[in-house]
Every structure is written in structure tokens, then in C-alpha cells.
C-alpha positions in Angstrom: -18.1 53.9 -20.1 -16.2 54.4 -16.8 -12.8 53.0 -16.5 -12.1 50.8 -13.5 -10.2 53.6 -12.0 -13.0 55.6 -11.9 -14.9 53.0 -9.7 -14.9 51.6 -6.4 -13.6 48.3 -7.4 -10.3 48.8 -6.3 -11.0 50.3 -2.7 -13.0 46.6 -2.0 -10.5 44.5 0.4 -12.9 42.0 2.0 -14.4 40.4 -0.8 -12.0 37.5 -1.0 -13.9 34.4 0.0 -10.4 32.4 0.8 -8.9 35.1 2.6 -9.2 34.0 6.7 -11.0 35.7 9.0 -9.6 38.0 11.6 -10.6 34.9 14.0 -9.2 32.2 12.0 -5.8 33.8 11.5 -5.1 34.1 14.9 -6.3 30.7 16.1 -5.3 29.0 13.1 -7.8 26.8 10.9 -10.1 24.1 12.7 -9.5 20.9 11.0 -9.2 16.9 12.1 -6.2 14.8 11.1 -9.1 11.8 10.1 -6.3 8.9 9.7 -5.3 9.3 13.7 -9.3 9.8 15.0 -10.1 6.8 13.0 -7.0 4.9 14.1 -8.2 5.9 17.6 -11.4 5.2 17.9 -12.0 2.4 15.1 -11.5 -0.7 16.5 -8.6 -2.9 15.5 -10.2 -6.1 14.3 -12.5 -3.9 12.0 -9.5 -2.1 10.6 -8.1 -5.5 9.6 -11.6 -6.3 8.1 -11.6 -3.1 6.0 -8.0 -4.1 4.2 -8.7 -6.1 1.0 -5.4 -8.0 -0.2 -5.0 -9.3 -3.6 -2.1 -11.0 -5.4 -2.4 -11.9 -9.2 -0.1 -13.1 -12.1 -0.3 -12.2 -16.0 -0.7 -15.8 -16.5 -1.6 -19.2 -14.6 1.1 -21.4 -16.6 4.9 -20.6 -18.2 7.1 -21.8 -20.1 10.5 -22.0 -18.3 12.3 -18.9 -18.3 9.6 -16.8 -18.7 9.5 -13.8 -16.3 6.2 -14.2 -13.6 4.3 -10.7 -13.2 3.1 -10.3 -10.2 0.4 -7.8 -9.2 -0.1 -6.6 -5.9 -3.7 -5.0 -4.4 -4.2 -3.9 -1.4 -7.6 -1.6 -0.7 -9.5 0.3 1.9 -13.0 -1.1 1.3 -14.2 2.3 4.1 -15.1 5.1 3.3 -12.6 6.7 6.0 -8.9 6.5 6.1 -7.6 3.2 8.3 -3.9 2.5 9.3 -2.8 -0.5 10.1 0.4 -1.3 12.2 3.1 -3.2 10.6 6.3 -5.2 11.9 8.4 -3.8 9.2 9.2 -0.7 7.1 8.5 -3.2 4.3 5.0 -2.7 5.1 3.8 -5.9 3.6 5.9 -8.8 1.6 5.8 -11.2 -1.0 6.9 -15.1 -1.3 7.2 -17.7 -3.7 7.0 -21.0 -2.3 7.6 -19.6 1.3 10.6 -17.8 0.5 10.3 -13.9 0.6 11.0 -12.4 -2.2 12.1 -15.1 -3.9 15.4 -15.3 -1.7 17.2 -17.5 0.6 18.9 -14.7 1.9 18.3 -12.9 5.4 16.0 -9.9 4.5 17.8 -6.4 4.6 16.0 -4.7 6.4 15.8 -4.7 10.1 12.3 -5.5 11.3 10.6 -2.3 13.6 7.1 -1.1 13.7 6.1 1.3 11.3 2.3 1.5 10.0 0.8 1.2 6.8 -2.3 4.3 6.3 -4.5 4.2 3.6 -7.1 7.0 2.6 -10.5 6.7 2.3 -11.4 4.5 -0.1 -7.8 4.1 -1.6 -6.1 1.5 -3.9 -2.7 1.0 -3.8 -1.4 -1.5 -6.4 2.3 -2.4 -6.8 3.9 -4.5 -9.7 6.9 -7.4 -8.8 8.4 -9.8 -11.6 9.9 -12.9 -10.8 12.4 -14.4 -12.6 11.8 -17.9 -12.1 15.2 -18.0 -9.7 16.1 -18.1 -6.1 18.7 -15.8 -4.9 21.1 -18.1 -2.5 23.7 -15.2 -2.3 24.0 -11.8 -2.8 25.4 -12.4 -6.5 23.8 -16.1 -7.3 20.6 -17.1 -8.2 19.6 -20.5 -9.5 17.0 -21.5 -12.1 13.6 -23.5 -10.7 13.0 -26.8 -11.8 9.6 -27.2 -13.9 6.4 -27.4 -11.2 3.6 -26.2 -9.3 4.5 -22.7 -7.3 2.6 -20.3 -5.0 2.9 -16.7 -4.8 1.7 -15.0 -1.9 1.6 -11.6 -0.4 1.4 -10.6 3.2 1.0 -7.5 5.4 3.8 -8.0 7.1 2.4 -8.8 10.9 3.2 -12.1 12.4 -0.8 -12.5 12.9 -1.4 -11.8 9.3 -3.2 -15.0 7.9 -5.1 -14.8 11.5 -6.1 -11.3 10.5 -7.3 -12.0 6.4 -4.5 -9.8 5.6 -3.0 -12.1 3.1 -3.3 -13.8 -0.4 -2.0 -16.2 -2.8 -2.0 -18.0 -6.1 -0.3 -20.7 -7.7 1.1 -21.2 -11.2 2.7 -23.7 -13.5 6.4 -23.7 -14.5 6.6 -26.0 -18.0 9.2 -27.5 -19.7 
């Protein structure tokens, strides 16, 4: 049996498959950044189209005091990355009854552009829980009164609703 010493194994330097090729390393690796060619040449009213936007609660009534959760969908129904442009860094918001996030407050952060990219394909799903109050200052929040209430979610565009980019539900607050 010969050792591996003894063979030529050892003297082989090119048989790497990943290793790059005198070419490659000196121009660096050919590749294409698909979220900006899409956001470049995909028209903007399709890339509205493609966004799916879904808002949903554990339950359609509750007894008063019982937290809300809120689930919160949002997915790229292409099968190439899309990225949409957003007023906020907050790229999209929710509301109860109008009020975003549940607050009467002024929201924190300042509004500038930012954008909000999705992959190929991709599902991105976040999780909110209202208490069944309404901030009115930074260190008060008071009860709601038994009722009918919608939750809705939003990219956060002033032409959202215009655009699709926005849904809702309602539930029941019992006594």
C-alpha cells in the first residue's frame, strides 16, 4: 500500500474547484446586485402590485382587558427581489381606530425616505399586541370603552391605500 507521501497527491495545487481563476482574481467576481436592476428597471406600479399586505388578530371578539395580538404580513408574491420606497424609517405602521400605534402622541421618529427591499419571494411577518389603551402622554394610557375597533397596517407612503399597500380588520371589545 503506498502512503500518501509516496504519491503525487500532495504536489496537485489546481484541483480546487472554489479557488478563482488567475482572471477572476484580478478582476474580481462578475455578479449583479438583483434588488437595484429590478428596482431599476421594474416598473413602480408593478412593484406595488407584487407587495401583499396582511394584518390579522388571535381573535375577532375580547373581553375587556384582554391583550389584542396583532399579526403583521407583508410578502413579495415575485420571484425577484422588489424594493419599495418609503416615507419613514418606520417602513410601514400600524393603527387602531386611526391612531398609529395606538397613540395620541406625535410619532418619534422623524419622517425621511428610506426603502423597504424584500427578496425574492420573501415573507416578512412581525408580531404587535395591543393593550386595549391609548397612550395620551408619554407615561398615560387610558382604557377603551367596550365597541367595534379597526386595526390596520400600512406601508408607510402617503399614497398607500391608492397603491393596495394597506390592510385592516376589525374586532369586538366586550364588557
Amino acid at each position: 500500500m503506498r502512503r500518501i507521501y509516496d504519491s503525487r497527491a500532495l504536489e496537485r495545487t489546481n484541483d480546487d474547484p472554489f479557488a478563482p481563476d488567475e482572471d477572476e482574481a484580478r478582476d474580481g467576481p462578475r455578479t449583479i446586485d438583483w434588488a437595484a436592476f429590478s428596482h431599476a428597471f421594474m416598473p413602480t406600479a408593478l412593484r406595488h402590485r407584487a407587495l401583499a399586505v396582511s394584518v390579522s388578530t388571535d381573535a375577532r371578539r375580547y373581553e375587556s382587558g384582554d391583550p389584542v395580538d396583532i399579526t403583521i404580513t407583508f410578502r413579495n408574491r415575485l420571484p425577484f427581489p422588489i424594493r419599495l420606497r418609503t416615507e419613514s424609517p418606520n417602513r410601514w405602521l400600524w393603527t387602531v381606530d386611526g391612531l398609529r400605534a395606538a397613540s395620541k402622541l406625535p410619532p418619534a421618529v422623524p419622517d425621511r425616505p428610506a426603502a423597504f427591499a424584500f427578496t425574492r419571494g420573501e415573507r416578512k411577518t412581525f408580531r404587535r399586541q395591543w393593550p386595549q389603551r391609548i397612550q395620551v402622554a408619554d407615561d398615560e394610557w387610558e382604557p377603551v370603552d367596550p365597541g367595534t375597533y379597526t386595526i390596520a397596517v400600512r406601508i408607510a407612503r402617503a399614497d398607500a391605500a391608492d397603491r393596495g399597500l394597506v390592510d385592516s380588520t376589525t374586532i369586538e371589545i366586550t364588557d
